[in-house]
PDB file with one MODEL, atoms N, CA, C and O in Angstrom:
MODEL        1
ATOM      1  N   UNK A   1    -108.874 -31.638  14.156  1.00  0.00           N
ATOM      2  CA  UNK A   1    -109.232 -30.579  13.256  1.00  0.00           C
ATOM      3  C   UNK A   1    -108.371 -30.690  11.995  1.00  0.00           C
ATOM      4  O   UNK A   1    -107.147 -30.729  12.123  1.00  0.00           O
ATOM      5  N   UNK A   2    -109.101 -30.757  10.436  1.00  0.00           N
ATOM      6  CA  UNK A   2    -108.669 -30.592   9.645  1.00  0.00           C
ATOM      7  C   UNK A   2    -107.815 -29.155   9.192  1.00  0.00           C
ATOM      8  O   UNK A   2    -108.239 -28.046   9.517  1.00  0.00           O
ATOM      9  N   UNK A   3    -106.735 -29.320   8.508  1.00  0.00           N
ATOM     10  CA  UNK A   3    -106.185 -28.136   8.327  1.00  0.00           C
ATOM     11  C   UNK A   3    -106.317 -27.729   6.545  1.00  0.00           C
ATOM     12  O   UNK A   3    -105.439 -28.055   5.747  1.00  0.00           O
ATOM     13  N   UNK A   4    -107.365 -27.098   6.216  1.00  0.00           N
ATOM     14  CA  UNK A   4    -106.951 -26.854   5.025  1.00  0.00           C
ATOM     15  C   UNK A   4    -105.897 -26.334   4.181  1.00  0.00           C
ATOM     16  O   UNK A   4    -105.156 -25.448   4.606  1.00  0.00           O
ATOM     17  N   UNK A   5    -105.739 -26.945   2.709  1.00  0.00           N
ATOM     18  CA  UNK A   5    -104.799 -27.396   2.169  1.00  0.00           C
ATOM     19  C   UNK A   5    -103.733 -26.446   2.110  1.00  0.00           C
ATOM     20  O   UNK A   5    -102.604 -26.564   2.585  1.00  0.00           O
ATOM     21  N   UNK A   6    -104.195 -25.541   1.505  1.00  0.00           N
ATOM     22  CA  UNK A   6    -103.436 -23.498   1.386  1.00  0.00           C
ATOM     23  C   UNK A   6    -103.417 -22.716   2.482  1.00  0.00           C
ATOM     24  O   UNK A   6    -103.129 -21.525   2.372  1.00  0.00           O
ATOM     25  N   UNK A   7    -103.790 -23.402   3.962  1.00  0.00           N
ATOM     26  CA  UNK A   7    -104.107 -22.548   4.704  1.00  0.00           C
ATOM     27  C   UNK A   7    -102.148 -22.453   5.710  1.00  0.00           C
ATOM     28  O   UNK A   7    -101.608 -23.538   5.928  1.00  0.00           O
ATOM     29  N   UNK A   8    -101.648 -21.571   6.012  1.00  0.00           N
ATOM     30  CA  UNK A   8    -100.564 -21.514   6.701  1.00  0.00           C
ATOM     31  C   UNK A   8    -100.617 -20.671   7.776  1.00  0.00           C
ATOM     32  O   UNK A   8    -101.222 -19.600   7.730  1.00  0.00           O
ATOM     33  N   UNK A   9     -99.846 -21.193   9.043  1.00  0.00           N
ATOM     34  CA  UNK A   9     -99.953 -20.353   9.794  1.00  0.00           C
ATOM     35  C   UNK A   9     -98.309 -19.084   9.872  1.00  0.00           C
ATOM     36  O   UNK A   9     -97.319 -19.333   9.185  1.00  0.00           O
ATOM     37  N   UNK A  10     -98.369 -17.885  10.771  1.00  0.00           N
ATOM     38  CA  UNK A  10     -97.579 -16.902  10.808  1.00  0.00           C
ATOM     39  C   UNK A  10     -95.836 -17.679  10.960  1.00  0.00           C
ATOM     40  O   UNK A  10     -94.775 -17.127  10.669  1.00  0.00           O
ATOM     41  N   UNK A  11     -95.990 -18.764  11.378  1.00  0.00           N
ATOM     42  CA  UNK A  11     -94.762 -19.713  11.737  1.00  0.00           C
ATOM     43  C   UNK A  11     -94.157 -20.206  10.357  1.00  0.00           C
ATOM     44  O   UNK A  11     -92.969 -20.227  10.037  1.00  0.00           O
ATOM     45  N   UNK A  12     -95.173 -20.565   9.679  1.00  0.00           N
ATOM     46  CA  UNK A  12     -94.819 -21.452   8.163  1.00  0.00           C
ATOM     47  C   UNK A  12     -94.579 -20.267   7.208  1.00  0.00           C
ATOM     48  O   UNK A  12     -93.709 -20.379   6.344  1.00  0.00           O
ATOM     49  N   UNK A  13     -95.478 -18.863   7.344  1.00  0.00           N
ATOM     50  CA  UNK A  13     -95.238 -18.324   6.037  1.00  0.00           C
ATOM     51  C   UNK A  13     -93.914 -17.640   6.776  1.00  0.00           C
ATOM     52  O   UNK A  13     -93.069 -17.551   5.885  1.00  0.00           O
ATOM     53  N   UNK A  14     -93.412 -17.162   7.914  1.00  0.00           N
ATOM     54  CA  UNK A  14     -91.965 -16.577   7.864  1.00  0.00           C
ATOM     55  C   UNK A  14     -91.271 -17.729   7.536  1.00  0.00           C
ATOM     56  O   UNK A  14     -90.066 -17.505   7.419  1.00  0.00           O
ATOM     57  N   UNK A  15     -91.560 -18.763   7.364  1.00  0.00           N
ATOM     58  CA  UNK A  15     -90.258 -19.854   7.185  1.00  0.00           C
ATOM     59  C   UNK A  15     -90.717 -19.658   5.504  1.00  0.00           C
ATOM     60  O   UNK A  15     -89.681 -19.888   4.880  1.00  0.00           O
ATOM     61  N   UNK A  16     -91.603 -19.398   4.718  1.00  0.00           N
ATOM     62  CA  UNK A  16     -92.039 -19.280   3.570  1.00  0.00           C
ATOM     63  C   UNK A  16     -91.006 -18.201   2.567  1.00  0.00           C
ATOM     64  O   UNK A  16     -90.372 -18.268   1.514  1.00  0.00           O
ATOM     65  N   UNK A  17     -91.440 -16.765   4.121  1.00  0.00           N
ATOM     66  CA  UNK A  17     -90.678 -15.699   3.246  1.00  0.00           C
ATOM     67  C   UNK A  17     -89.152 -16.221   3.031  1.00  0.00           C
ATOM     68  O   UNK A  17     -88.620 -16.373   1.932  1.00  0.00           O
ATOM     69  N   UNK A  18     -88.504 -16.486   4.405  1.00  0.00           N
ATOM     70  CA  UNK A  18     -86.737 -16.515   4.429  1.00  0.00           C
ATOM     71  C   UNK A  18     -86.571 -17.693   3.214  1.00  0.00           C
ATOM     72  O   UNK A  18     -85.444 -17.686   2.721  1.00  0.00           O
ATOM     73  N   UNK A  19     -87.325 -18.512   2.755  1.00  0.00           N
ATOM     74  CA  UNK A  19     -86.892 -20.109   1.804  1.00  0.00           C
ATOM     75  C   UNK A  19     -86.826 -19.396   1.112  1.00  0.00           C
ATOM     76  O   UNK A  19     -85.654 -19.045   1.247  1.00  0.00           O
ATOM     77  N   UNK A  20     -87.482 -18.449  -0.120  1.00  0.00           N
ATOM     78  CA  UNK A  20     -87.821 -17.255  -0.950  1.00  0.00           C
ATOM     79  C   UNK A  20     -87.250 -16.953  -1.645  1.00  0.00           C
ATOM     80  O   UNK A  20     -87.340 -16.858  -2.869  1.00  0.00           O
ATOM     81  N   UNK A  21     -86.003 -16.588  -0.392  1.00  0.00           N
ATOM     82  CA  UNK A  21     -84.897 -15.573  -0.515  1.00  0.00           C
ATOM     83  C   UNK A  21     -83.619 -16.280  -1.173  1.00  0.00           C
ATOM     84  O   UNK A  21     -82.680 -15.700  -1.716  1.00  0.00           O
ATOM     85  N   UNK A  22     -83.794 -17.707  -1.001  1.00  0.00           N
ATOM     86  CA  UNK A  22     -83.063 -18.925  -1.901  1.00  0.00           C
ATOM     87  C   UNK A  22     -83.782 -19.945  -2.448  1.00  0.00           C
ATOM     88  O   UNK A  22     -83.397 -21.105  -2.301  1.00  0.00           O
ATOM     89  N   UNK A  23     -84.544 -19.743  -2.918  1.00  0.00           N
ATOM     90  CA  UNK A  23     -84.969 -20.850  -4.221  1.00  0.00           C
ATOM     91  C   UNK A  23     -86.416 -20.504  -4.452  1.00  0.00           C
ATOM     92  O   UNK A  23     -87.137 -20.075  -3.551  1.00  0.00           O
ATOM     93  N   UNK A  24     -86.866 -20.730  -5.845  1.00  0.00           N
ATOM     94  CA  UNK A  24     -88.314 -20.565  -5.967  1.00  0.00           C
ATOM     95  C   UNK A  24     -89.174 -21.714  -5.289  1.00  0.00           C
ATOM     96  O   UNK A  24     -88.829 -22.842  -4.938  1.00  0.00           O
ATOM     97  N   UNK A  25     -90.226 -21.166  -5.227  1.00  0.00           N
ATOM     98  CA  UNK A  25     -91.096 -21.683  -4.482  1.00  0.00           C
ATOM     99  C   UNK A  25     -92.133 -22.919  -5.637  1.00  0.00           C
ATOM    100  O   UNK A  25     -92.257 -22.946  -6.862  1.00  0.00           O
ATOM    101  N   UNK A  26     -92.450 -23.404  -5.032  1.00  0.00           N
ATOM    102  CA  UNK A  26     -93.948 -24.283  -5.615  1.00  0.00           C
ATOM    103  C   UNK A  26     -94.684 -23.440  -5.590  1.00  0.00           C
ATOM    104  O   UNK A  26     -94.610 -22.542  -4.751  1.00  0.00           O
ATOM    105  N   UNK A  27     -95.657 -23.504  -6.566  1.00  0.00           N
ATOM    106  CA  UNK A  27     -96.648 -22.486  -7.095  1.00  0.00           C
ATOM    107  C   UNK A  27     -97.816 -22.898  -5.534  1.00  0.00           C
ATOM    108  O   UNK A  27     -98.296 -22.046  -4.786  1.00  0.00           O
ATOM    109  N   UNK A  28     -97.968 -24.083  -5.448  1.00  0.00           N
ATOM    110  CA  UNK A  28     -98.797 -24.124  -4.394  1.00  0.00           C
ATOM    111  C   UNK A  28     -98.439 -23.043  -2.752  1.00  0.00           C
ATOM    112  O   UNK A  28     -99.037 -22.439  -1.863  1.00  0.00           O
ATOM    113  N   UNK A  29     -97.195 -23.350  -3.171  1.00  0.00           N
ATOM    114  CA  UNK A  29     -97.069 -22.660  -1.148  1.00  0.00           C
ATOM    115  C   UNK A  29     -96.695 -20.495  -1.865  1.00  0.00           C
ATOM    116  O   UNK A  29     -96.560 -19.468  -1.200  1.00  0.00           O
ATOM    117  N   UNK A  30     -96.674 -20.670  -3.051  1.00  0.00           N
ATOM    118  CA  UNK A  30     -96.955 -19.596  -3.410  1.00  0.00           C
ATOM    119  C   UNK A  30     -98.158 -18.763  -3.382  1.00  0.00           C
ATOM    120  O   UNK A  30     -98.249 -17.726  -2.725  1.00  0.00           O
ATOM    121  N   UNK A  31     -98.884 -19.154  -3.966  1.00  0.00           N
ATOM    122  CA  UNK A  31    -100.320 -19.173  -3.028  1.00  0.00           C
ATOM    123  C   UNK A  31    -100.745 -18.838  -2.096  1.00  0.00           C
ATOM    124  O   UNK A  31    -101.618 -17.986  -1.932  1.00  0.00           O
ATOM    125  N   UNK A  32     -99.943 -19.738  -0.979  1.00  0.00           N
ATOM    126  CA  UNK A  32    -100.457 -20.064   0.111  1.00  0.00           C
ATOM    127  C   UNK A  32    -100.096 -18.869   0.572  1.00  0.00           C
ATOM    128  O   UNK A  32    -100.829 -18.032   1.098  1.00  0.00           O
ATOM    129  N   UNK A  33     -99.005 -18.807   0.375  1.00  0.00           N
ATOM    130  CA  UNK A  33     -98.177 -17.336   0.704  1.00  0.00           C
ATOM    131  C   UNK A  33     -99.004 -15.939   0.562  1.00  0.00           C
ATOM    132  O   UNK A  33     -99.040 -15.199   1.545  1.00  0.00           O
ATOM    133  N   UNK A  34     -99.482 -15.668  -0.302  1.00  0.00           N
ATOM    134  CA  UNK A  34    -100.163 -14.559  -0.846  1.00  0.00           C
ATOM    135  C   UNK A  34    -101.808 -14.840  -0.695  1.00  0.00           C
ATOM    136  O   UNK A  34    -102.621 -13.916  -0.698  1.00  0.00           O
ATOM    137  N   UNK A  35    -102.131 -16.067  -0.581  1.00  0.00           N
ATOM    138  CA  UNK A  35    -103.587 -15.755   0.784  1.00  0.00           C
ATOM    139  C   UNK A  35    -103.183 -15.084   2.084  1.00  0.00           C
ATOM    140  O   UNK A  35    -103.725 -14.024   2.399  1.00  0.00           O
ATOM    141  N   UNK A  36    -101.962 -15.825   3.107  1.00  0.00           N
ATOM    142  CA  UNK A  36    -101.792 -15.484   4.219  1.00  0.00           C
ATOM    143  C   UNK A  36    -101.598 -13.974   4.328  1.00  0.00           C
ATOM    144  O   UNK A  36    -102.059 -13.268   5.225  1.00  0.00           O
ATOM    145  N   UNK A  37    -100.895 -13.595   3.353  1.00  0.00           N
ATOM    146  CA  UNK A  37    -100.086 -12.323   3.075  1.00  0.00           C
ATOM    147  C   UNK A  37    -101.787 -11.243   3.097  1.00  0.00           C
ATOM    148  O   UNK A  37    -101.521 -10.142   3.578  1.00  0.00           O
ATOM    149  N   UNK A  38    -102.755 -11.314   2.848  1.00  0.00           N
ATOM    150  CA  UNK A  38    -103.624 -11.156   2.259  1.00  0.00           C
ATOM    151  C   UNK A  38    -104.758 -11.022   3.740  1.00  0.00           C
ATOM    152  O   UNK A  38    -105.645 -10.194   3.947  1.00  0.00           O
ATOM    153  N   UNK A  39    -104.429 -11.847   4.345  1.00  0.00           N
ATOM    154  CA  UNK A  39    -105.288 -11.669   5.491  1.00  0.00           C
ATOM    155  C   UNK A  39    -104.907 -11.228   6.924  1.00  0.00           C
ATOM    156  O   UNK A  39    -105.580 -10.879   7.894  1.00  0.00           O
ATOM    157  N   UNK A  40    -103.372 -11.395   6.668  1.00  0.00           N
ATOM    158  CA  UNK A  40    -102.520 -11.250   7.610  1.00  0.00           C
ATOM    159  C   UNK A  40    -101.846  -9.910   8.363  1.00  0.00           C
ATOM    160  O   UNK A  40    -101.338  -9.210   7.487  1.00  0.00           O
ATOM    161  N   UNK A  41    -101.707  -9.435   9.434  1.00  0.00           N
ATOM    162  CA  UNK A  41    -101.000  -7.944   9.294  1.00  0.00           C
ATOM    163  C   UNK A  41     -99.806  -8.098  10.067  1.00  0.00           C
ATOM    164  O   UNK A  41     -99.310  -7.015  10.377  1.00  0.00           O
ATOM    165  N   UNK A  42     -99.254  -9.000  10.431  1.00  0.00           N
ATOM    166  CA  UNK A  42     -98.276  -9.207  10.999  1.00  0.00           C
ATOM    167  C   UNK A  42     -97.069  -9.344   9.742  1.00  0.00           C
ATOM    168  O   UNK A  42     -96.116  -8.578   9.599  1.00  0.00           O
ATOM    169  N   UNK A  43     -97.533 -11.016   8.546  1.00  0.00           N
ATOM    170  CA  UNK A  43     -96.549 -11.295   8.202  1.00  0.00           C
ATOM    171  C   UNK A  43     -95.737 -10.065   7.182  1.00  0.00           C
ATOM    172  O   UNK A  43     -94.547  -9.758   7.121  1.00  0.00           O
ATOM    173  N   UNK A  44     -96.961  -9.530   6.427  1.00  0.00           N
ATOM    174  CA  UNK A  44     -96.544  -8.431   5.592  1.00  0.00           C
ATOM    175  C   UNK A  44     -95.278  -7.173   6.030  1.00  0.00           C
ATOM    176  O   UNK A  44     -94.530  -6.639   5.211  1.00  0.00           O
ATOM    177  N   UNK A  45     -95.295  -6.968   7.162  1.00  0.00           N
ATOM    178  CA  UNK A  45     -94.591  -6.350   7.989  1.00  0.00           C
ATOM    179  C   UNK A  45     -93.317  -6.610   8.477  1.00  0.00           C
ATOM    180  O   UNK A  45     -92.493  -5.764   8.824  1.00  0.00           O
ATOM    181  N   UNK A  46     -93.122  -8.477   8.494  1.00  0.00           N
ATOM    182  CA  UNK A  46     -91.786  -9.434   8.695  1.00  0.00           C
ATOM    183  C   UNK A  46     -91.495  -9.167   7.217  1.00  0.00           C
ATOM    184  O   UNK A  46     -90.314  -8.840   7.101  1.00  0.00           O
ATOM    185  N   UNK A  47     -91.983  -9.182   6.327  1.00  0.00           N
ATOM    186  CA  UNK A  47     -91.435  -9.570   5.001  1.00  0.00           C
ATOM    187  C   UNK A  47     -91.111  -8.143   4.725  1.00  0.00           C
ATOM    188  O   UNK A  47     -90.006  -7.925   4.228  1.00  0.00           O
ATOM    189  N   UNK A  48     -91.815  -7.243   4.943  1.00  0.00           N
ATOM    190  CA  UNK A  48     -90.855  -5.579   4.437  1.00  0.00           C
ATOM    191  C   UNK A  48     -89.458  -5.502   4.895  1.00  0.00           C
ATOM    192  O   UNK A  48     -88.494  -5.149   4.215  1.00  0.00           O
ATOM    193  N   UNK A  49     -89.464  -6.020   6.622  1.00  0.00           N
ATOM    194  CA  UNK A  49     -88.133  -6.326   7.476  1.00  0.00           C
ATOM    195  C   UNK A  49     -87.402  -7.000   6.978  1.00  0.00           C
ATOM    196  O   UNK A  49     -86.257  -6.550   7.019  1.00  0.00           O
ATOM    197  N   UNK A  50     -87.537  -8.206   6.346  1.00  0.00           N
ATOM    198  CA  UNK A  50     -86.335  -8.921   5.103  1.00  0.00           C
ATOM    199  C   UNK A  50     -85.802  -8.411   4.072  1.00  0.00           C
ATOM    200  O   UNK A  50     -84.648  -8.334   3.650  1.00  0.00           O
ATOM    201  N   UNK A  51     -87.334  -7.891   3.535  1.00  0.00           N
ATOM    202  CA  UNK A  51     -86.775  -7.295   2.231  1.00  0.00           C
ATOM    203  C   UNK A  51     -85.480  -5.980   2.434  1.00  0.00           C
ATOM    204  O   UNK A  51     -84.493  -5.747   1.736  1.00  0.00           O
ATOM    205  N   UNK A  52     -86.075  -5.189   3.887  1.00  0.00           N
ATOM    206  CA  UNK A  52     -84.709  -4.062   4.136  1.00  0.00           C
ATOM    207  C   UNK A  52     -83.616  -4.602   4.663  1.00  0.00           C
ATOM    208  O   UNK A  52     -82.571  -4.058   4.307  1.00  0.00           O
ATOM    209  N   UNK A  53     -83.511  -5.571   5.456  1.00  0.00           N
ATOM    210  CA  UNK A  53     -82.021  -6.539   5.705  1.00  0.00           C
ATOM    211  C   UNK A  53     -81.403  -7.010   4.369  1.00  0.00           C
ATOM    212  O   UNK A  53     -80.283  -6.589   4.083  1.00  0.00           O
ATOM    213  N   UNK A  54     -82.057  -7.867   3.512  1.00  0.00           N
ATOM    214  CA  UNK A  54     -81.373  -7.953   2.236  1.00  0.00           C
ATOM    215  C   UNK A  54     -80.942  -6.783   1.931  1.00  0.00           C
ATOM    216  O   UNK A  54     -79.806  -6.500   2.315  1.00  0.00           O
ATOM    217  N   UNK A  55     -81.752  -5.733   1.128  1.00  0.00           N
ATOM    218  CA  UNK A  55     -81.248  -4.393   0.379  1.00  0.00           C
ATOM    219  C   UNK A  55     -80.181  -3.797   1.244  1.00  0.00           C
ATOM    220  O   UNK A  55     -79.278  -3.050   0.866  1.00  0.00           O
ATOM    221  N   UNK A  56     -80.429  -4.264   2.550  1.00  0.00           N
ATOM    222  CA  UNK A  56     -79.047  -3.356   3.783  1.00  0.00           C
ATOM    223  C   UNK A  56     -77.980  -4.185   3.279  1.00  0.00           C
ATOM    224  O   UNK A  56     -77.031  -3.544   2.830  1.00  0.00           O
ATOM    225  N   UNK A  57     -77.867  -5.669   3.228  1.00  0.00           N
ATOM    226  CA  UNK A  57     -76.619  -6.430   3.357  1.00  0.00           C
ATOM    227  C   UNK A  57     -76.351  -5.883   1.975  1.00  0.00           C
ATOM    228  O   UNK A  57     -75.779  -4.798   2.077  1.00  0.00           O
ATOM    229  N   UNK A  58     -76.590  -6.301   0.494  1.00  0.00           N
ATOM    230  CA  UNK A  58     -76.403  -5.531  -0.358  1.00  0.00           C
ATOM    231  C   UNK A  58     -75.391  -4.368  -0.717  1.00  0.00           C
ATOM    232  O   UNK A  58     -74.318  -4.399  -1.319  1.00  0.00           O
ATOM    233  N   UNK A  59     -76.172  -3.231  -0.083  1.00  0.00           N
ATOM    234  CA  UNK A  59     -75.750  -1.927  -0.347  1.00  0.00           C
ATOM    235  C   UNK A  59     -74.145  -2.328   0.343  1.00  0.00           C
ATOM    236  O   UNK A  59     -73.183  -1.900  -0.295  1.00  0.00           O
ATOM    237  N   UNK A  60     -73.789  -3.329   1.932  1.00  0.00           N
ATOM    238  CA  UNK A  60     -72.871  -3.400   2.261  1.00  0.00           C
ATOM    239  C   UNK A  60     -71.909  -3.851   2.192  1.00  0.00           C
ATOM    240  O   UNK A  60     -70.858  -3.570   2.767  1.00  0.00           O
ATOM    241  N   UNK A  61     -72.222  -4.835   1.263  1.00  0.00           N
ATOM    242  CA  UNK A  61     -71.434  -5.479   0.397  1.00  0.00           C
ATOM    243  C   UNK A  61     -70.657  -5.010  -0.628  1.00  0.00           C
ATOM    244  O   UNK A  61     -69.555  -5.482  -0.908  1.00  0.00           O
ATOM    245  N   UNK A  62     -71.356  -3.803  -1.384  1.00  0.00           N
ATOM    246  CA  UNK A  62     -70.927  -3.025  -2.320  1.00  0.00           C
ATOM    247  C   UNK A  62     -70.143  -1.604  -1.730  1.00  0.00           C
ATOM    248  O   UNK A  62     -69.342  -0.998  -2.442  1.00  0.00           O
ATOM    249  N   UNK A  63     -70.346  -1.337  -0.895  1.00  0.00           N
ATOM    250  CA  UNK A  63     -69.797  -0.336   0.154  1.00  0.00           C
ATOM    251  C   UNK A  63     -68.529  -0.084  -0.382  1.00  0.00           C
ATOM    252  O   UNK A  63     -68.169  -1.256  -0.491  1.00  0.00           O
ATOM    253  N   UNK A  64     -67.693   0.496  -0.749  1.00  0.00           N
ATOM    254  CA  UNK A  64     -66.374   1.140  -0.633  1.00  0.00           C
ATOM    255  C   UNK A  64     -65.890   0.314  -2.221  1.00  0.00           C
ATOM    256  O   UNK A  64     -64.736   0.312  -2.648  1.00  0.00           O
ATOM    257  N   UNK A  65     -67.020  -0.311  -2.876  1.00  0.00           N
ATOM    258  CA  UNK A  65     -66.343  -0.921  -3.773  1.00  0.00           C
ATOM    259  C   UNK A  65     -66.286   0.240  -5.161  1.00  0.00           C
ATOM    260  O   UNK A  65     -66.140  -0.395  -6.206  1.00  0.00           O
ATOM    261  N   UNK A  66     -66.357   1.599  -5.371  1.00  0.00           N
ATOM    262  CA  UNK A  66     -66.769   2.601  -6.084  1.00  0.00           C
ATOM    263  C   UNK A  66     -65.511   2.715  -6.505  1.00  0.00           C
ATOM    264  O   UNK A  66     -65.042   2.719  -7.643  1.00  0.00           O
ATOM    265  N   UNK A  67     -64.873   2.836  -5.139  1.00  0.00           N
ATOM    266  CA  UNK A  67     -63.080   3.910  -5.226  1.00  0.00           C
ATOM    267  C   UNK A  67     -62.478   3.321  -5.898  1.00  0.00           C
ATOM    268  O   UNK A  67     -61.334   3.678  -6.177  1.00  0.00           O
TER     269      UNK A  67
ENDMDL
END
């Protein structure tokens, strides 16, 4: 079975989202990303979960740095 070209599965686009998070992407697997994202109801849901672990590590990083 052929795999078309843009097509990714739930395995590739979480390895898609976490790469993301350090370096830009190729416009192609960008794409690819935001078809999957698009049809998908799982990955959208991993990627909110990153996005609040980042903004968590963040905020904790900065934590106590005010005083």
């Amino acid at each position: 079975m052929k795999k078309l070209p843009l097509m990714r599965s739930c395995k590739e686009v979480s390895a898609l989202v976490i790469a993301r998070e350090d370096r830009q992407l190729p416009m192609t697997e960008q794409l690819a990303l935001r078809m999957h994202m698009a049809i998908c109801k799982a990955c959208p849901a991993f990627e909110r979960q990153v996005l609040t672990m980042r903004n968590a590590m963040k905020q904790w990083r900065h934590y106590g740095s005010d005083e």
